[in-house]
mmCIF file as Biopython writes it, N, C-alpha, C and O atoms, coordinates in Angstrom:
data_model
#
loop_
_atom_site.group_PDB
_atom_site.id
_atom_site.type_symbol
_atom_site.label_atom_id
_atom_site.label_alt_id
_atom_site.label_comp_id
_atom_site.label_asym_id
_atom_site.label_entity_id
_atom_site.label_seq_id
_atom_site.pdbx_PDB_ins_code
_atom_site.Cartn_x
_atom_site.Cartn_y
_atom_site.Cartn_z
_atom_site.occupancy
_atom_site.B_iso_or_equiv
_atom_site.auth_seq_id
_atom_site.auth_asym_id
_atom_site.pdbx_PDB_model_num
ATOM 1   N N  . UNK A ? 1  ? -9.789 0.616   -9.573  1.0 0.0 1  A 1 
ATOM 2   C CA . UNK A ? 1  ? -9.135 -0.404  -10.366 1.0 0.0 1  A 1 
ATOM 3   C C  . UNK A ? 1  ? -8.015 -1.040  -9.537  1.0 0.0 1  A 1 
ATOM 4   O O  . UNK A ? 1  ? -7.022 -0.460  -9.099  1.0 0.0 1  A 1 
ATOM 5   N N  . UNK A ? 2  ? -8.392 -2.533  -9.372  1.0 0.0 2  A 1 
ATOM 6   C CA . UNK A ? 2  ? -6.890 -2.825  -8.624  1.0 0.0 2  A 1 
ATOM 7   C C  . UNK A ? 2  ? -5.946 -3.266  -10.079 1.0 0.0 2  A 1 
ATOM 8   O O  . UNK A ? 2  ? -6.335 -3.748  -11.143 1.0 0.0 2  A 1 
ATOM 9   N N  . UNK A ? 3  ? -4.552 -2.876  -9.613  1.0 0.0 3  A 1 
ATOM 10  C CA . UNK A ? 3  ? -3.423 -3.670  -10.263 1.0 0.0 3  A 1 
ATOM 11  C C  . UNK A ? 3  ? -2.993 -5.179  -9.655  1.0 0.0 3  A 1 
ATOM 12  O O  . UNK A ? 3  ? -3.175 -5.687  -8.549  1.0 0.0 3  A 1 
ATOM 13  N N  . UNK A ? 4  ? -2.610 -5.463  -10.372 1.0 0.0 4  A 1 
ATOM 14  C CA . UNK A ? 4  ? -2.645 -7.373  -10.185 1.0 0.0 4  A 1 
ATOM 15  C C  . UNK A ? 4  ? -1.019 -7.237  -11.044 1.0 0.0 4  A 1 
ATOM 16  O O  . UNK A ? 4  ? -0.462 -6.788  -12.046 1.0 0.0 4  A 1 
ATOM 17  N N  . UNK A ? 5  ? -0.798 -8.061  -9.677  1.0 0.0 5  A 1 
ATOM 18  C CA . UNK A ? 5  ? 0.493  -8.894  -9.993  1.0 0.0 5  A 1 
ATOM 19  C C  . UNK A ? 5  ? 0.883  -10.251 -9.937  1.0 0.0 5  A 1 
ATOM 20  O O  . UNK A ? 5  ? 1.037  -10.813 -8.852  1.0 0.0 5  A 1 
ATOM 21  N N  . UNK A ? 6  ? 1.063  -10.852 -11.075 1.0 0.0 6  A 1 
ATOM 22  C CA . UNK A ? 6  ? 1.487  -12.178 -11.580 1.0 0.0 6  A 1 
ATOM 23  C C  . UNK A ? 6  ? 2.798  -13.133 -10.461 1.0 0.0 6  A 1 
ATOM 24  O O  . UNK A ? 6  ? 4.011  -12.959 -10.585 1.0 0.0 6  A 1 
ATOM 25  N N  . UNK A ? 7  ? 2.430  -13.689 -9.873  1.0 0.0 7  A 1 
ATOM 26  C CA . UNK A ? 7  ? 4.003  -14.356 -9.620  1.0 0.0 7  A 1 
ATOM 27  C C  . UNK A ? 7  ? 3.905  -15.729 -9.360  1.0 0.0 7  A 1 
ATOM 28  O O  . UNK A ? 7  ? 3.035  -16.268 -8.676  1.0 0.0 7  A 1 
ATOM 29  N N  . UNK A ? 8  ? 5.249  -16.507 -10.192 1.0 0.0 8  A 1 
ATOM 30  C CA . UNK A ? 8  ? 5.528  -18.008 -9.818  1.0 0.0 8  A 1 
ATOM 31  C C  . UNK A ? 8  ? 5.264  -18.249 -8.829  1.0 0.0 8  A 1 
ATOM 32  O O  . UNK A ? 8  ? 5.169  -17.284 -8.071  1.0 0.0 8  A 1 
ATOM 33  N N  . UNK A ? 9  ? 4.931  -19.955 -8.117  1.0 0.0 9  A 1 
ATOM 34  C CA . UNK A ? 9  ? 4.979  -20.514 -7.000  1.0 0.0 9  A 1 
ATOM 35  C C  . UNK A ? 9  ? 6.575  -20.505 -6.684  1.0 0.0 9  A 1 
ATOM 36  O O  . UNK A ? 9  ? 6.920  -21.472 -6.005  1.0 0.0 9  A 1 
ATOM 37  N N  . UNK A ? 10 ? 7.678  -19.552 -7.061  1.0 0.0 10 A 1 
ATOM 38  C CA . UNK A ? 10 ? 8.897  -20.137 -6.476  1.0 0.0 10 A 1 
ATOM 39  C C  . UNK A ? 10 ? 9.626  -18.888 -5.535  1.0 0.0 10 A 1 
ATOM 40  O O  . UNK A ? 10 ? 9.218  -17.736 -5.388  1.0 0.0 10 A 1 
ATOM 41  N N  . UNK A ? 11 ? 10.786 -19.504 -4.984  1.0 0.0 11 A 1 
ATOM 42  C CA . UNK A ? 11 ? 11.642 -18.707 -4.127  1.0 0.0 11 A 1 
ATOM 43  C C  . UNK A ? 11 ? 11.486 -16.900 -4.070  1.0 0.0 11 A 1 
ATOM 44  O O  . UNK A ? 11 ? 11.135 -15.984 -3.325  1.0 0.0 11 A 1 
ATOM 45  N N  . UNK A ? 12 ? 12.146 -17.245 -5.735  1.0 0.0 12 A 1 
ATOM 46  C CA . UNK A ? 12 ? 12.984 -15.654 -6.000  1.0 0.0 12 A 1 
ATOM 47  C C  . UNK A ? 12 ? 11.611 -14.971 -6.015  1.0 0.0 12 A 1 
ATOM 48  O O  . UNK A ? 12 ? 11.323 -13.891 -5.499  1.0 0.0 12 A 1 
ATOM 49  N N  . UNK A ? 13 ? 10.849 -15.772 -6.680  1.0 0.0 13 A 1 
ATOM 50  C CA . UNK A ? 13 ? 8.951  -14.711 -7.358  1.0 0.0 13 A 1 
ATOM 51  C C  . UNK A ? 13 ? 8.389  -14.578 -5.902  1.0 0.0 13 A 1 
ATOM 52  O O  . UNK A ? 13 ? 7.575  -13.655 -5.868  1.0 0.0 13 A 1 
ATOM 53  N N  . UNK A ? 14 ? 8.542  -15.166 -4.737  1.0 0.0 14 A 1 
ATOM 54  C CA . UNK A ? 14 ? 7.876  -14.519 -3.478  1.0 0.0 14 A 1 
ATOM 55  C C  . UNK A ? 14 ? 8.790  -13.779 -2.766  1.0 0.0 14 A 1 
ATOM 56  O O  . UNK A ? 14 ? 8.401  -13.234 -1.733  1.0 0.0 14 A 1 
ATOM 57  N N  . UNK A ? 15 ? 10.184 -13.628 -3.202  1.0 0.0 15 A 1 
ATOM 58  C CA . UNK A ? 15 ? 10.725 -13.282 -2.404  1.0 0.0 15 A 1 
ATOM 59  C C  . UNK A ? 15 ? 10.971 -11.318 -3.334  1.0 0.0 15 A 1 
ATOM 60  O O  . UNK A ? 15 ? 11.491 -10.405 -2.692  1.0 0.0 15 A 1 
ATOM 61  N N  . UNK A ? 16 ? 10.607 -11.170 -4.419  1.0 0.0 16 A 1 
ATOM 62  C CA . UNK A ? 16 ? 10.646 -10.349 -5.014  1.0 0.0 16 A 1 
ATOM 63  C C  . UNK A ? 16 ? 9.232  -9.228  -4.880  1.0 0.0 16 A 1 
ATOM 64  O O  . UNK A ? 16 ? 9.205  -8.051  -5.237  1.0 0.0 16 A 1 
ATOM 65  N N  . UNK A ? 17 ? 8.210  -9.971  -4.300  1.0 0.0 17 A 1 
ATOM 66  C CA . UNK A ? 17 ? 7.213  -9.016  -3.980  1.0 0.0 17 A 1 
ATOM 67  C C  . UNK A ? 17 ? 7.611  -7.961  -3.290  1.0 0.0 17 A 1 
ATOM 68  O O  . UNK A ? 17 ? 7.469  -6.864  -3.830  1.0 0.0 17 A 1 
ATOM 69  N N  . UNK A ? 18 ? 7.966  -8.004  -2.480  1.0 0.0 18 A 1 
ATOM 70  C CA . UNK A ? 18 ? 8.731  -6.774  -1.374  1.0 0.0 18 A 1 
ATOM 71  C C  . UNK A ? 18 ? 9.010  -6.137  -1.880  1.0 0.0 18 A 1 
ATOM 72  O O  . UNK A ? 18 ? 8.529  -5.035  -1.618  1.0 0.0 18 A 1 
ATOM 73  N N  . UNK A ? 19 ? 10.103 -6.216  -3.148  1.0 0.0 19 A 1 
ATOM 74  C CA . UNK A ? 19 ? 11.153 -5.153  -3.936  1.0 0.0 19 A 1 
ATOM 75  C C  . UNK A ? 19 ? 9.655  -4.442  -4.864  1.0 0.0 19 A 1 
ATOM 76  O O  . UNK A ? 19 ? 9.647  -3.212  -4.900  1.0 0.0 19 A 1 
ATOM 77  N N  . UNK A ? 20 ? 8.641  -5.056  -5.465  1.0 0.0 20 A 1 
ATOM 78  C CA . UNK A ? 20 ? 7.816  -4.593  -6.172  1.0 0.0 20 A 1 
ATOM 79  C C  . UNK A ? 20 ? 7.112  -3.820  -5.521  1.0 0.0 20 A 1 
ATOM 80  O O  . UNK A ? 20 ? 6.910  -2.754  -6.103  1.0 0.0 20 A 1 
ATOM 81  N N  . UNK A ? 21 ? 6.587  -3.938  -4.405  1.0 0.0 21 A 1 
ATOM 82  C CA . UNK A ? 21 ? 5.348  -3.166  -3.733  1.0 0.0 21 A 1 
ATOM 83  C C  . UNK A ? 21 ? 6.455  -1.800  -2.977  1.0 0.0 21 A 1 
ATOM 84  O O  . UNK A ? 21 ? 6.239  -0.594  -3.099  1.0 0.0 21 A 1 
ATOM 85  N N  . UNK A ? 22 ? 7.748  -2.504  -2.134  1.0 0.0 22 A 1 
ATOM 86  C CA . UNK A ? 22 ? 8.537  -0.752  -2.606  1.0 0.0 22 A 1 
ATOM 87  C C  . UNK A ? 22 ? 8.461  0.314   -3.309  1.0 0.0 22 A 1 
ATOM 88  O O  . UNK A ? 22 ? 8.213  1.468   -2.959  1.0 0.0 22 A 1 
ATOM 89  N N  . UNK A ? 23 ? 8.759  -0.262  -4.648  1.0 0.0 23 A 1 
ATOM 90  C CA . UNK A ? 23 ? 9.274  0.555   -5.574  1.0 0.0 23 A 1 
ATOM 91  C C  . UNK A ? 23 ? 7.617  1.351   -6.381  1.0 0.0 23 A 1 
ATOM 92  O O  . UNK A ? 23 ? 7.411  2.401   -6.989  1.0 0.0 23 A 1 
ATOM 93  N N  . UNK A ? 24 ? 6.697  0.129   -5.938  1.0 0.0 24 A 1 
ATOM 94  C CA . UNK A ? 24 ? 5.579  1.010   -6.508  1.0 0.0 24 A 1 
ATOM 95  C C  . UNK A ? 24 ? 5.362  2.102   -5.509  1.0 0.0 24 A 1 
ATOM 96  O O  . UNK A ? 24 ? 4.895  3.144   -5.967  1.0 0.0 24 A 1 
ATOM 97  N N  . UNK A ? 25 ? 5.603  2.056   -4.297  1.0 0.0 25 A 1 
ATOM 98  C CA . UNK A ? 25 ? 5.061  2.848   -3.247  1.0 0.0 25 A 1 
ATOM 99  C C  . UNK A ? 25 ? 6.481  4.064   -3.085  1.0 0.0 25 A 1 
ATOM 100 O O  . UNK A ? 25 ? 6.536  4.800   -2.100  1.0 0.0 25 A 1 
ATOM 101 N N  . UNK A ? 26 ? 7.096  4.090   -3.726  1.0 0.0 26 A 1 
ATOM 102 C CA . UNK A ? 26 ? 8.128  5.466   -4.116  1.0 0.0 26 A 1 
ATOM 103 C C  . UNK A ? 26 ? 7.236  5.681   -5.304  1.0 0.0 26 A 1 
ATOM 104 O O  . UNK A ? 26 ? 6.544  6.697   -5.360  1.0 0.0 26 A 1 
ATOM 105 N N  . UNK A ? 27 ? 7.217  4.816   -6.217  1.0 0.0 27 A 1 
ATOM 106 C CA . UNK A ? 27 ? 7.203  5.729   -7.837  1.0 0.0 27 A 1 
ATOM 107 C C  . UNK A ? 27 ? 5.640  6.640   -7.479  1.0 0.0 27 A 1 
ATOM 108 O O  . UNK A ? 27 ? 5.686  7.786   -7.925  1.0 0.0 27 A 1 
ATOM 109 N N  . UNK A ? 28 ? 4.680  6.383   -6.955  1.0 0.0 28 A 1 
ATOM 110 C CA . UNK A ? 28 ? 3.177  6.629   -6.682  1.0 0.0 28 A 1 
ATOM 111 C C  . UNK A ? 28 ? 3.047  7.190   -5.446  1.0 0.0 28 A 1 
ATOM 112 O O  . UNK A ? 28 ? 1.872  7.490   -5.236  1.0 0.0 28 A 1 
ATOM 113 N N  . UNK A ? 29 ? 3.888  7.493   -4.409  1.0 0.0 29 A 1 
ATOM 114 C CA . UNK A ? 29 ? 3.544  8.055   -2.943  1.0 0.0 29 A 1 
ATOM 115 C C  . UNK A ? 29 ? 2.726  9.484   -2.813  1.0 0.0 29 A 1 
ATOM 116 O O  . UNK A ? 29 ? 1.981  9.768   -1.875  1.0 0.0 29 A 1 
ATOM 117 N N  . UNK A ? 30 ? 3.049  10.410  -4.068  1.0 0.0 30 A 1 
ATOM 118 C CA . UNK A ? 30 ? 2.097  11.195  -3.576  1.0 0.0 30 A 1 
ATOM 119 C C  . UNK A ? 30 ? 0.835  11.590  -3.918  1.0 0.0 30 A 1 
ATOM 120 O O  . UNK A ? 30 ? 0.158  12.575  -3.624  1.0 0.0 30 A 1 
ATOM 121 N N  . UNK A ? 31 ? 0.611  10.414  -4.746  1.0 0.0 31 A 1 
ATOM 122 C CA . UNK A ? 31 ? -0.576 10.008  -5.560  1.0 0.0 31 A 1 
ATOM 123 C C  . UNK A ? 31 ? -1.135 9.315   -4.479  1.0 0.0 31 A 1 
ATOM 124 O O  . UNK A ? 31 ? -0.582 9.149   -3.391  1.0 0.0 31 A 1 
ATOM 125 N N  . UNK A ? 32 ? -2.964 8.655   -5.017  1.0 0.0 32 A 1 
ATOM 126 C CA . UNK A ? 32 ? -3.495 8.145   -4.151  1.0 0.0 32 A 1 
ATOM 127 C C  . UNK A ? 32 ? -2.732 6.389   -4.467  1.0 0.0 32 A 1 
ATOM 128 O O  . UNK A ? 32 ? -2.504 5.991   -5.609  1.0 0.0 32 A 1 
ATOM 129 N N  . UNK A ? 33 ? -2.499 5.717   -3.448  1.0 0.0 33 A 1 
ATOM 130 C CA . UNK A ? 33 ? -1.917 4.530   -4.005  1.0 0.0 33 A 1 
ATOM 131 C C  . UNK A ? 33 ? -3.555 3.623   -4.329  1.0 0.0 33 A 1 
ATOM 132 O O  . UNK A ? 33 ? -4.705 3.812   -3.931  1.0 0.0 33 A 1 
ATOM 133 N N  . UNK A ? 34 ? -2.903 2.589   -5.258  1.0 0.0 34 A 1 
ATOM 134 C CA . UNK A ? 34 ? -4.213 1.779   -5.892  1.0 0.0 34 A 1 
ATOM 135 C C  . UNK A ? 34 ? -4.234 0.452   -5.125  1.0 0.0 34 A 1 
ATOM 136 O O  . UNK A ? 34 ? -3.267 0.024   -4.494  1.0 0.0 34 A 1 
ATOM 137 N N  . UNK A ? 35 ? -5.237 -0.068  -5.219  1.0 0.0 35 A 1 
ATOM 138 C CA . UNK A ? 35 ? -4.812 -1.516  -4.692  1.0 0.0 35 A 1 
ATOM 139 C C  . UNK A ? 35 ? -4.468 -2.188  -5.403  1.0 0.0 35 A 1 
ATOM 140 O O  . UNK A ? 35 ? -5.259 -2.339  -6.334  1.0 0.0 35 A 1 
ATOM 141 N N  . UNK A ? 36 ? -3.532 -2.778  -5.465  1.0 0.0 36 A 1 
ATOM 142 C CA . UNK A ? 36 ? -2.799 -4.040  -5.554  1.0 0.0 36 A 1 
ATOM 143 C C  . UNK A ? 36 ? -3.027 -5.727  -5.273  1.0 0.0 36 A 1 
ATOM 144 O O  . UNK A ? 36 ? -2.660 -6.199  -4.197  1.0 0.0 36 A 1 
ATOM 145 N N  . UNK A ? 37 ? -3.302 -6.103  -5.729  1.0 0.0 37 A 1 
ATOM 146 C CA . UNK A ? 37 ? -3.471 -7.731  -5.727  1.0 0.0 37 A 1 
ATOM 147 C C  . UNK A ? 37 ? -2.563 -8.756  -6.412  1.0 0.0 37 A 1 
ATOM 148 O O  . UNK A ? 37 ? -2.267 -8.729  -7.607  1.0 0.0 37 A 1 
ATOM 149 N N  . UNK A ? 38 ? -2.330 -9.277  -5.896  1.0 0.0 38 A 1 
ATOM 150 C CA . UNK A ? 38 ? -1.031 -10.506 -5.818  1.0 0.0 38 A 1 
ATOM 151 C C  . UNK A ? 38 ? -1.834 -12.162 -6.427  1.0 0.0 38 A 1 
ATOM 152 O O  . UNK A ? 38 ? -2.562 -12.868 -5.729  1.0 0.0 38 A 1 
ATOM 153 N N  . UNK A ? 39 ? -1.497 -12.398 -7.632  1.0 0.0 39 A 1 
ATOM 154 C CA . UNK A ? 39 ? -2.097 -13.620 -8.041  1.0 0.0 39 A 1 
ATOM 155 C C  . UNK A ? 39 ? -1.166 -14.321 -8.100  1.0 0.0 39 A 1 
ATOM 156 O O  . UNK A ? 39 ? -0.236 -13.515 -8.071  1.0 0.0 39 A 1 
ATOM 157 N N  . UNK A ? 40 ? -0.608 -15.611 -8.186  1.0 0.0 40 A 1 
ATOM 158 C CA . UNK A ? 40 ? -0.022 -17.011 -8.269  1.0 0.0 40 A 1 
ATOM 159 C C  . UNK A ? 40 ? -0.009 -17.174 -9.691  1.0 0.0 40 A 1 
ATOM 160 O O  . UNK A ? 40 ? -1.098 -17.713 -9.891  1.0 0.0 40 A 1 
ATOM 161 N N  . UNK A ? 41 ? 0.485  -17.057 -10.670 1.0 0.0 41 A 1 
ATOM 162 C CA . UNK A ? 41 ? 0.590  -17.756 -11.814 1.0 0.0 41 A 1 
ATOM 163 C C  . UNK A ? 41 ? 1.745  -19.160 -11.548 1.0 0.0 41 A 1 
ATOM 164 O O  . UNK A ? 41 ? 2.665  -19.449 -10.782 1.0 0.0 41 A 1 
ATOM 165 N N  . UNK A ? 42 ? 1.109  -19.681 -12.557 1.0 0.0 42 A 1 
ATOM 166 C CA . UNK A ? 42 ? 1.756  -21.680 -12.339 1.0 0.0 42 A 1 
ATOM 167 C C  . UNK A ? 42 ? 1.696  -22.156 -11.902 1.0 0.0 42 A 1 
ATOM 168 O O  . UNK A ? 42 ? 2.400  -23.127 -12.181 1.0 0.0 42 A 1 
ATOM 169 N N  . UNK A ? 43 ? 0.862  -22.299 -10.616 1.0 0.0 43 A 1 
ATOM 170 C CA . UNK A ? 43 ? 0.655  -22.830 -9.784  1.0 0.0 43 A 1 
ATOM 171 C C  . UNK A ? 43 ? -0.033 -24.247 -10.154 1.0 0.0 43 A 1 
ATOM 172 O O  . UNK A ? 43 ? -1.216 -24.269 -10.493 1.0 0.0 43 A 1 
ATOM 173 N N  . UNK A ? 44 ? 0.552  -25.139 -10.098 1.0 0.0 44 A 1 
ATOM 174 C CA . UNK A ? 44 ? -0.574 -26.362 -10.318 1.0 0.0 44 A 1 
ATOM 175 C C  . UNK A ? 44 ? -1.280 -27.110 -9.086  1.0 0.0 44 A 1 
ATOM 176 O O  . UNK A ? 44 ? -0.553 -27.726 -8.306  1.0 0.0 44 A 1 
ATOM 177 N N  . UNK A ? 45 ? -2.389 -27.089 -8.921  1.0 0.0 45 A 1 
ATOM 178 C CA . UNK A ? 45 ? -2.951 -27.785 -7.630  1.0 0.0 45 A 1 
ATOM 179 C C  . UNK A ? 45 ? -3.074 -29.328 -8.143  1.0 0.0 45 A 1 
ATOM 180 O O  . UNK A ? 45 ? -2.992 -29.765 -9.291  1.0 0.0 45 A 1 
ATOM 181 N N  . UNK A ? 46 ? -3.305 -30.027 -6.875  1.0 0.0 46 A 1 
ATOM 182 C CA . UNK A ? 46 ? -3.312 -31.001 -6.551  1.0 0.0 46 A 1 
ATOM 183 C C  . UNK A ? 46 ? -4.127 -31.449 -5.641  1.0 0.0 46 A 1 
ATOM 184 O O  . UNK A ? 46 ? -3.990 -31.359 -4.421  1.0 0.0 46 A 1 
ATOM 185 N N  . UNK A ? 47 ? -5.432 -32.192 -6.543  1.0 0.0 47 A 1 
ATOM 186 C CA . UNK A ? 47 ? -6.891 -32.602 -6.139  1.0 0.0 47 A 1 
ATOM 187 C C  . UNK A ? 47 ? -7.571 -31.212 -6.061  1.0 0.0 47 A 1 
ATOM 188 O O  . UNK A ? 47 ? -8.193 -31.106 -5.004  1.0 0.0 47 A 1 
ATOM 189 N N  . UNK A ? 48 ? -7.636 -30.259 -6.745  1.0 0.0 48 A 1 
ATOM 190 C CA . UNK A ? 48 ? -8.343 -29.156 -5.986  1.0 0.0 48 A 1 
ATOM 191 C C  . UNK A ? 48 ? -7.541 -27.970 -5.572  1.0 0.0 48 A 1 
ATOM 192 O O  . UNK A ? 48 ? -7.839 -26.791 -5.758  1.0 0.0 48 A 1 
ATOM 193 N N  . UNK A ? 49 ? -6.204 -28.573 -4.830  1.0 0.0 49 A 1 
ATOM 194 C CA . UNK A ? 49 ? -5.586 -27.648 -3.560  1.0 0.0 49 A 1 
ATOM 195 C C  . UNK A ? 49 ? -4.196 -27.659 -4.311  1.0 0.0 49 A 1 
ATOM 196 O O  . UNK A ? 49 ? -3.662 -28.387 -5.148  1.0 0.0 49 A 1 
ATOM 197 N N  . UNK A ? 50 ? -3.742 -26.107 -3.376  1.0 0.0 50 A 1 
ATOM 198 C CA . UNK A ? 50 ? -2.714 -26.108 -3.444  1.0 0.0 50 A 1 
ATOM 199 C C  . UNK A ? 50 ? -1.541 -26.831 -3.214  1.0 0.0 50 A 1 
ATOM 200 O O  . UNK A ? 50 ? -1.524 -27.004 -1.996  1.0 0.0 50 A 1 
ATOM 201 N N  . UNK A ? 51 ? -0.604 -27.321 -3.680  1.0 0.0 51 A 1 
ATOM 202 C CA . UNK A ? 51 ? 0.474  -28.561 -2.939  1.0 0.0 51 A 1 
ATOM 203 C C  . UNK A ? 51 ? 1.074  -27.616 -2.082  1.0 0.0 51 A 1 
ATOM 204 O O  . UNK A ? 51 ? 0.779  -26.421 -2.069  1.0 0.0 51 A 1 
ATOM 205 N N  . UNK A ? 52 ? 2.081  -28.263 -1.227  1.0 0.0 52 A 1 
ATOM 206 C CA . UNK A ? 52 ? 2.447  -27.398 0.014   1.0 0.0 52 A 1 
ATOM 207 C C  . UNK A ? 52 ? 3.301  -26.150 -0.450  1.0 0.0 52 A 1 
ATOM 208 O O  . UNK A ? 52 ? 3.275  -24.965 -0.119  1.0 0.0 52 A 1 
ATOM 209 N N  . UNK A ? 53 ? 4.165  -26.967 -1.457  1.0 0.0 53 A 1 
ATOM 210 C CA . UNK A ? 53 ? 5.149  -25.750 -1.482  1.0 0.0 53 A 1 
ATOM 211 C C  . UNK A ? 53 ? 4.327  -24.514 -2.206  1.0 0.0 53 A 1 
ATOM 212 O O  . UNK A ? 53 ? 4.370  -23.513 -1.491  1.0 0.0 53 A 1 
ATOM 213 N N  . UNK A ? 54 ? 3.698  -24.342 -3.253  1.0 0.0 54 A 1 
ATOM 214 C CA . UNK A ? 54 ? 2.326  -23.546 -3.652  1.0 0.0 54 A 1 
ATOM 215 C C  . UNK A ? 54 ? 2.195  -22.904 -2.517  1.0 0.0 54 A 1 
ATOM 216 O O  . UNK A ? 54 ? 2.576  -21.742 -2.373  1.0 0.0 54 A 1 
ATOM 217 N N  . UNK A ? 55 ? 1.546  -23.721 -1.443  1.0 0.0 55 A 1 
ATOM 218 C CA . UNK A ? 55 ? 1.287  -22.938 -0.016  1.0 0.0 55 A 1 
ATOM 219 C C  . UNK A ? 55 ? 2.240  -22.128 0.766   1.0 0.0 55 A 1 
ATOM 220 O O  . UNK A ? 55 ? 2.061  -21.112 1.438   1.0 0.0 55 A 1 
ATOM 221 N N  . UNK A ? 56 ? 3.298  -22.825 0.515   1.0 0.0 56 A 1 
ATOM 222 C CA . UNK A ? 56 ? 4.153  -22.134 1.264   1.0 0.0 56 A 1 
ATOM 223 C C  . UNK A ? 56 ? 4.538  -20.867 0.945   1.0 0.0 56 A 1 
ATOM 224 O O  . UNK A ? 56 ? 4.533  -19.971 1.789   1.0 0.0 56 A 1 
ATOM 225 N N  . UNK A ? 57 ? 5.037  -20.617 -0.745  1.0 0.0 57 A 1 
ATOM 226 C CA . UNK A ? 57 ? 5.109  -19.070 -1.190  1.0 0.0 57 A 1 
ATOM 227 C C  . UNK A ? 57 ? 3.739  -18.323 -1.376  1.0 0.0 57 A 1 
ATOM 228 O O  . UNK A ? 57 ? 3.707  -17.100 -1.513  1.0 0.0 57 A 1 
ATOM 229 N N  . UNK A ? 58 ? 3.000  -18.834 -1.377  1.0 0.0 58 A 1 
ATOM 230 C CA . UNK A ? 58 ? 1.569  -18.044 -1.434  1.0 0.0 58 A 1 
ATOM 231 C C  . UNK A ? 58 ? 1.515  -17.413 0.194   1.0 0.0 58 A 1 
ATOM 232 O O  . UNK A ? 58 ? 1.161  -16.235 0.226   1.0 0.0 58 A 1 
ATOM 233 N N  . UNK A ? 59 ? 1.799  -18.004 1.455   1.0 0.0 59 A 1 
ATOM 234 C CA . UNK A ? 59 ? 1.775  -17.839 2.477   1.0 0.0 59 A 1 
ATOM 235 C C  . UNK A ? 59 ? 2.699  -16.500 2.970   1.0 0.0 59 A 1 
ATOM 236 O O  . UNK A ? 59 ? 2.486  -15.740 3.915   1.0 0.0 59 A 1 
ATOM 237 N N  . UNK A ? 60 ? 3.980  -16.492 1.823   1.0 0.0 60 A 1 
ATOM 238 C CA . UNK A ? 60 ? 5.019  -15.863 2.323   1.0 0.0 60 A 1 
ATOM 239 C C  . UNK A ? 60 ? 4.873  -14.424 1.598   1.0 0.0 60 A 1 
ATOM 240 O O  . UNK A ? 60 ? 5.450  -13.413 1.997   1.0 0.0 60 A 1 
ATOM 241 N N  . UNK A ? 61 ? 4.059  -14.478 0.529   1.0 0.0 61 A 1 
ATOM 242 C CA . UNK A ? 61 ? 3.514  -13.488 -0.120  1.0 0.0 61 A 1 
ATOM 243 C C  . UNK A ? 61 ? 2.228  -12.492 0.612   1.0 0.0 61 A 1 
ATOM 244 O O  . UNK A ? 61 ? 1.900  -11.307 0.676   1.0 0.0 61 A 1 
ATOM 245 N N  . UNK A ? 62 ? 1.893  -13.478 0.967   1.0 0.0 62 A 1 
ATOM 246 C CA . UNK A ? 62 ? 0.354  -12.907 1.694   1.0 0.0 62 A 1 
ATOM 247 C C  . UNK A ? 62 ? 0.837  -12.053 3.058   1.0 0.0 62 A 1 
ATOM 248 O O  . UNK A ? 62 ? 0.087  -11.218 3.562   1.0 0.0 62 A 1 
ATOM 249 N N  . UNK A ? 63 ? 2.023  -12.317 3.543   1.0 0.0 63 A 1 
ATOM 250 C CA . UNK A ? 63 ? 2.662  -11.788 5.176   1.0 0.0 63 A 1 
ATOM 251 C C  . UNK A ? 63 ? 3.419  -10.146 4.485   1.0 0.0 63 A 1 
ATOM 252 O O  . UNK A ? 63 ? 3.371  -8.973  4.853   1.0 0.0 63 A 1 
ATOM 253 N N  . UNK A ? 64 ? 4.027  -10.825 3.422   1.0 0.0 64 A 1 
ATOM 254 C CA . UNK A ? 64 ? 4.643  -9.165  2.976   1.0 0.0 64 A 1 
ATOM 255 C C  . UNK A ? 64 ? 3.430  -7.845  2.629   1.0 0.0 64 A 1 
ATOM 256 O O  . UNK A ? 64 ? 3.523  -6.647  2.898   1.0 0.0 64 A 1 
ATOM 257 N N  . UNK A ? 65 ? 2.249  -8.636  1.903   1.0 0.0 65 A 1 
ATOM 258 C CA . UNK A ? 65 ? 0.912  -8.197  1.137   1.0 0.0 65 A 1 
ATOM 259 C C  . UNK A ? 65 ? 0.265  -7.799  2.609   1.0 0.0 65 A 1 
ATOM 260 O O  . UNK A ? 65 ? -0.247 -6.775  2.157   1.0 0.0 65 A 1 
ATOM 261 N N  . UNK A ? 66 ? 0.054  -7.785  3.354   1.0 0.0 66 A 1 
ATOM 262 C CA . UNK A ? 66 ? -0.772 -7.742  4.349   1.0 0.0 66 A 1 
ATOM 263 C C  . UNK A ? 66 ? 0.173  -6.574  5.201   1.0 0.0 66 A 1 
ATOM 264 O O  . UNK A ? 66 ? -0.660 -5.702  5.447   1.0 0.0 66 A 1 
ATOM 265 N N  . UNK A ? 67 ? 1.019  -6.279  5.570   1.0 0.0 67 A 1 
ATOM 266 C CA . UNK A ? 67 ? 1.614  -5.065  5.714   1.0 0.0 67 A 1 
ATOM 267 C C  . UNK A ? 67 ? 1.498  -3.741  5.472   1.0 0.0 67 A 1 
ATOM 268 O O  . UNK A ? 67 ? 2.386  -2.968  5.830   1.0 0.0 67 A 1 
#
């Protein structure tokens, strides 16, 4: 089962992943950890696509997530 986590296209919501995937990885360390997946809520695209700034915290999320 992965867990899924919700976050705004903004500042504080990409910049808060870090503090989340921490604190899960104390509360669960000697358990098997689960996977985790990181979704975008609010995001509104444009034609299809993401607008930049969208891109940009999705980008900054994906560098902490990929660690």
């Amino acid at each position: 089962m992965i867990q899924q986590i919700p976050i705004n296209p903004d500042f504080y919501a990409s910049k808060s992943v870090t503090l989340i995937l921490n604190m899960l990885q104390m509360q669960i360390e000697p358990l098997p950890v689960p996977k985790i997946g990181v979704f975008m809520n609010k995001a509104k695209p444009y034609g299809g696509w993401m607008t930049k700034e969208s891109r940009y915290y999705w980008d900054s999320v994906k560098a902490v997530s990929d660690n």
